[in-house]
C-alpha positions in Angstrom: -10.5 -1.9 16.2 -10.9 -4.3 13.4 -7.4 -4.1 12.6 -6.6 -4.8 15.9 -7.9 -8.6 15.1 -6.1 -8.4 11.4 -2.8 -7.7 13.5 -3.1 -10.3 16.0 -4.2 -13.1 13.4 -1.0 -12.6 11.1 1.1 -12.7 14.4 -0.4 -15.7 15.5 0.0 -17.5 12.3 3.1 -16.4 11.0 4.5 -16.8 14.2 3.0 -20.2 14.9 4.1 -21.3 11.4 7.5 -20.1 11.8 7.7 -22.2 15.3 6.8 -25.0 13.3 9.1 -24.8 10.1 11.9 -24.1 12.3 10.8 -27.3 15.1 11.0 -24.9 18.5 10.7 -27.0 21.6 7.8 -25.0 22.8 4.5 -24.1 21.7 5.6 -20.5 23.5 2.2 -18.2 22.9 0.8 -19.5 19.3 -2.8 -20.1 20.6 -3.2 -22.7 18.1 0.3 -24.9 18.9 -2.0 -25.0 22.7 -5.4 -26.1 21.4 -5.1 -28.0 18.1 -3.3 -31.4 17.1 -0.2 -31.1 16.1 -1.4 -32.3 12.7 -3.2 -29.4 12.6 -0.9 -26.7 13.7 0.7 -25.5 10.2 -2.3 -25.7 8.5 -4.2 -23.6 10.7 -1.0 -21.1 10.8 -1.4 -20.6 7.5 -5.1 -20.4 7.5 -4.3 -17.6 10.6 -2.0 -15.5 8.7 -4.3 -15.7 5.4 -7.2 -14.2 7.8 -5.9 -11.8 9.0 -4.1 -10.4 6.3 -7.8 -10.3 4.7 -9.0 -8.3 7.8 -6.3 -5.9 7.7 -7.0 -5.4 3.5 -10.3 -5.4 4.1 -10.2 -2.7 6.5 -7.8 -0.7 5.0 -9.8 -0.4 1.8 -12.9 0.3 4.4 -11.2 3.4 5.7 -10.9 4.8 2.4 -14.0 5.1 1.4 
């Protein structure tokens, strides 16, 4: 379940981030283009992506053990 939440942060922030570097019209489904400043939005992309990628590691190495 917990990398349920590592999979849906890295889509949200790589997907938000790449709707920002490429300057898309829409905010389409990127919870943070809805909520935040636009000051804000590639910034918390990348902080998005970066979390969840932890999650997913983090699980991963928990399922080893």
């Amino acid at each position: 379940m917990i990398e349920l939440l590592g999979i849906l942060l890295v889509v949200q922030g790589a997907g938000g981030l790449l709707n920002r570097l490429l300057d898309a019209r829409s905010p389409s489904w990127f919870v943070q283009l809805h909520v935040l400043p636009p000051s804000l939005h590639v910034v918390a992309s990348v902080v998005m992506a970066v979390a969840g990628a932890a999650v997913l590691l983090a699980g991963r190495g928990r399922s080893r053990e």
